[in-house]
C-alpha positions as CSV (number, residue, x, y, z in Angstrom):
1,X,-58.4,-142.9,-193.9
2,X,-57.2,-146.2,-193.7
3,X,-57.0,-145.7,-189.6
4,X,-60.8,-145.0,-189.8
5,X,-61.6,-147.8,-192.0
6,X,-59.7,-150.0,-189.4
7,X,-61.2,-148.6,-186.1
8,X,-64.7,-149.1,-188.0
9,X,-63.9,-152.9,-188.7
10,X,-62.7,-153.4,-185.3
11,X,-66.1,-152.0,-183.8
12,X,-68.3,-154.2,-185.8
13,X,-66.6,-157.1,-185.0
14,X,-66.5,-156.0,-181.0
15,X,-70.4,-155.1,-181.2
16,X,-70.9,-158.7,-183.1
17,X,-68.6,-160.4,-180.0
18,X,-71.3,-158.5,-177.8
19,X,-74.5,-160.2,-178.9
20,X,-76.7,-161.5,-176.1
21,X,-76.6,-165.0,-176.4
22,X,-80.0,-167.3,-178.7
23,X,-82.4,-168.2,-176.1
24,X,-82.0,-172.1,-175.2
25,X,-84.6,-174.0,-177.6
26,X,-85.5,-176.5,-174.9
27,X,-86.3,-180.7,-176.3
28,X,-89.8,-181.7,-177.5
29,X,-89.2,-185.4,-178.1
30,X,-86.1,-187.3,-178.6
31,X,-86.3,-190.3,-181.2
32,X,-83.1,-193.0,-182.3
33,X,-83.1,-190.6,-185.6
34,X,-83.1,-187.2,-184.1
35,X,-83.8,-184.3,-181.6
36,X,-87.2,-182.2,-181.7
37,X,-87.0,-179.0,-180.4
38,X,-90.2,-177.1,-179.2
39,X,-89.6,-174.4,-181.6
40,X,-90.1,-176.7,-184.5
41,X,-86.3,-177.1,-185.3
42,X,-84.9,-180.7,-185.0
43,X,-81.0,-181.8,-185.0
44,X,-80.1,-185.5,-186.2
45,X,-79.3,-187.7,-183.4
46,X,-78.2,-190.8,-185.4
47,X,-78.0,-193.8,-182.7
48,X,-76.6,-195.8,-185.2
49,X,-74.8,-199.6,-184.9
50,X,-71.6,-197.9,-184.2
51,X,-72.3,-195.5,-181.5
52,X,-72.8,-195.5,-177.5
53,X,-75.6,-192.7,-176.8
54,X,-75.8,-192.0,-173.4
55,X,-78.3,-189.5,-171.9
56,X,-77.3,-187.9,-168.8
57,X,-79.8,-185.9,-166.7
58,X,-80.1,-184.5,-162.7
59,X,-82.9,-186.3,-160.9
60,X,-86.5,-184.6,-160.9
61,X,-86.9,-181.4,-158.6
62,X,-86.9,-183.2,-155.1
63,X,-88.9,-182.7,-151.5
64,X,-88.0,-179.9,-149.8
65,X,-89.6,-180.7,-146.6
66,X,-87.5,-184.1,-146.8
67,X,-83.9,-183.9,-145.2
68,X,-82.8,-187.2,-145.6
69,X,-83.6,-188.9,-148.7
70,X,-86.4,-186.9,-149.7
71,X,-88.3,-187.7,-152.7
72,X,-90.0,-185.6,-155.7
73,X,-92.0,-182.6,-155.5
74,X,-95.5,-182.3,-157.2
75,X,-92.6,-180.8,-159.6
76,X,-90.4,-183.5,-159.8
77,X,-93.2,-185.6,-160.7
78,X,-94.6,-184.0,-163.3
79,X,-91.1,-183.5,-164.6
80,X,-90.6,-187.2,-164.5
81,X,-93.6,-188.1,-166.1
82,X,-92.6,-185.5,-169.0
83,X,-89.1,-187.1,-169.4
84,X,-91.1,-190.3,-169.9
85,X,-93.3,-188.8,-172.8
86,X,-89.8,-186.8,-174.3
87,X,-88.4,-190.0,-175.0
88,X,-91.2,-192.4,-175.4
89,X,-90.0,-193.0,-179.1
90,X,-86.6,-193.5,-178.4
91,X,-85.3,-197.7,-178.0
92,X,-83.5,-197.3,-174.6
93,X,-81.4,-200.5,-173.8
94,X,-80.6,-199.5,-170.0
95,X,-81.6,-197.0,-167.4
96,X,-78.8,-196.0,-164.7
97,X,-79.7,-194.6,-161.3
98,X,-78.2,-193.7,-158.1
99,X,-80.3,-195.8,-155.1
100,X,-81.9,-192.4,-153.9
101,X,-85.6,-191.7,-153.6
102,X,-85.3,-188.6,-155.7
103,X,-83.3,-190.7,-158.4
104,X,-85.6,-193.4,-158.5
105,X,-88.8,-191.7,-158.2
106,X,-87.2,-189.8,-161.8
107,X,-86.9,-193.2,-163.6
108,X,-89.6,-194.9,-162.2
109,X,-91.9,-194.2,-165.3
110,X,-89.8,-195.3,-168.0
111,X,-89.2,-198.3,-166.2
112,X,-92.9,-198.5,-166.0
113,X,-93.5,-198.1,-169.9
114,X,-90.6,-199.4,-171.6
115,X,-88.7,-202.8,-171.7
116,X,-85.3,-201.4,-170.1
117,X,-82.6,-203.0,-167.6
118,X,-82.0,-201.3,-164.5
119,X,-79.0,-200.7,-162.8
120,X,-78.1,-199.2,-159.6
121,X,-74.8,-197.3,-159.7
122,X,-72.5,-195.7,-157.2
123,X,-71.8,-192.3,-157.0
124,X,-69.2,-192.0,-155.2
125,X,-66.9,-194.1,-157.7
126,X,-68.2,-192.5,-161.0
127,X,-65.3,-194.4,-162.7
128,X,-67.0,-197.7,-162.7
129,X,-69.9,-196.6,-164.7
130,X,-68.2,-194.4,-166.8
131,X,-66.2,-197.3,-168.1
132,X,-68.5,-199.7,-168.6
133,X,-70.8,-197.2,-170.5
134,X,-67.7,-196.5,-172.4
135,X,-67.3,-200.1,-173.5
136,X,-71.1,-200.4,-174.0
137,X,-72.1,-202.1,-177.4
138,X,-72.0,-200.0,-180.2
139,X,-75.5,-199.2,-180.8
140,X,-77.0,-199.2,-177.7
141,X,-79.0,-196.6,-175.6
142,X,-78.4,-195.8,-171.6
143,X,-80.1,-193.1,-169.7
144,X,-78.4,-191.8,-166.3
145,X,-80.1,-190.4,-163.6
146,X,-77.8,-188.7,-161.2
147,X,-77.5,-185.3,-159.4
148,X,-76.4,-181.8,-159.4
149,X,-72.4,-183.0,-158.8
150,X,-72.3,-186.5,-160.2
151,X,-74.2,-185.8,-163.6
152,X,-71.4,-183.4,-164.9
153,X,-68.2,-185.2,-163.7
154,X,-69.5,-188.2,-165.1
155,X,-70.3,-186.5,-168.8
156,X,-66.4,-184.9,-167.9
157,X,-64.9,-188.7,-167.2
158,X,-66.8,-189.6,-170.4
159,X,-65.7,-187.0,-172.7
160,X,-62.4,-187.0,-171.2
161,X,-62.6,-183.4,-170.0
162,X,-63.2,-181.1,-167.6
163,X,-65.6,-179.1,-169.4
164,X,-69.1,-178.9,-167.0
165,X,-69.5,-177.7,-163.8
166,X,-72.0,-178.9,-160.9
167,X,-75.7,-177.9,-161.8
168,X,-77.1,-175.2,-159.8
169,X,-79.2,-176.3,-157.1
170,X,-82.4,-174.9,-158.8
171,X,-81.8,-176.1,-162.4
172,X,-83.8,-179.3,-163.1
173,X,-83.6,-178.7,-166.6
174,X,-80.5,-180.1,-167.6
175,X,-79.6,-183.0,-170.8
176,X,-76.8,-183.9,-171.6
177,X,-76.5,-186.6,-174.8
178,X,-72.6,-188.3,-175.4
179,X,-72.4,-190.2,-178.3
180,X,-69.6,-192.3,-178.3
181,X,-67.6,-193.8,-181.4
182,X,-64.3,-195.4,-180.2
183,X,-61.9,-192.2,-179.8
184,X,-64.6,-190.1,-181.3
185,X,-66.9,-188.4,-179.2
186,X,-69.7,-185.7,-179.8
187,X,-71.5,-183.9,-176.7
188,X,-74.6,-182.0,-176.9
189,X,-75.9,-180.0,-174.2
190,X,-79.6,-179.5,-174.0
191,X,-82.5,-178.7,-172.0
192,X,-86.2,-179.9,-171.1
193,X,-89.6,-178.7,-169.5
194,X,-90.6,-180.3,-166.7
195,X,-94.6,-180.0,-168.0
């Protein structure tokens, strides 16, 4: 009997392992007091005086007909203009952006509508702005635009980690938030609709 009662317990808690994953709730709006989800739900965000927040994103979907350089697709545009409106509310102290069309053309309107400093990185040495975001002052906001390599390792070099891998080639959708509080350090993975 007790064999049965066994067996029984170890099937429920196989079928519970088996769930299908919740369906991603994707980001409404993002404010310096929390994270609204389309769905309704929100999750405290807390960009208090003694944390670094740092929002990391892919560039906008890009050209296709463009080899070299290309910029943003009727896509990528719209998605960039609905990155603007996500996080209209939220006080961003500096926007960080590879010098590529497609990176640019992401961040070009909230560097239209808000009173941001830009700044060019590298991404071929990650390090550098991985540190310096690291060291940022407490409180402050960054957003960094990047792409389907670079976005990841740079959340892994922040975290400390090697938790993400590259972005598929077709996902756009991608937001990753690091909040950073001297050895502390929280990670939320998200995602957004480009309209």
């Amino acid at each position: 009997m007790r064999l049965h009662w066994f067996i029984f317990l170890l099937s429920l808690c196989f079928l519970q392992s088996c769930e299908t994953k919740p369906k991603t709730s994707y980001v409404s709006s993002i404010n310096n007091a929390s994270i609204e989800f389309v769905d309704g739900r929100s999750e405290a965000l807390n960009t208090n005086k003694n944390d670094v927040t740092i929002l990391l994103l892919r560039h906008a979907e890009k050209e296709q007909s463009q080899k070299a350089n290309p910029g943003l697709s009727d896509q990528g545009e719209k998605r960039a203009i609905r990155l603007n409106e996500m996080l209209s509310e939220l006080k961003i102290d500096s926007v960080h952006s590879t010098k590529y069309n497609r990176t640019m053309l992401t961040i070009k309107p909230i560097i239209e509508n808000k009173p941001v400093v830009f700044q060019a990185y590298d991404p071929s040495n990650l390090g550098i702005i991985a540190s310096k975001l690291a060291k940022a002052k407490k409180g402050s906001v960054h957003l960094v635009v990047g792409h389907s390599n670079t976005t990841p390792e740079l959340v892994n070099l922040l975290m400390e980690n090697e938790k993400l891998e590259w972005i598929e080639e077709k996902e756009y959708d991608h937001l990753y938030v690091v909040q950073i509080n001297g050895n502390k350090k929280k990670l939320l993975e998200l995602k957004f609709k480009g309209e």
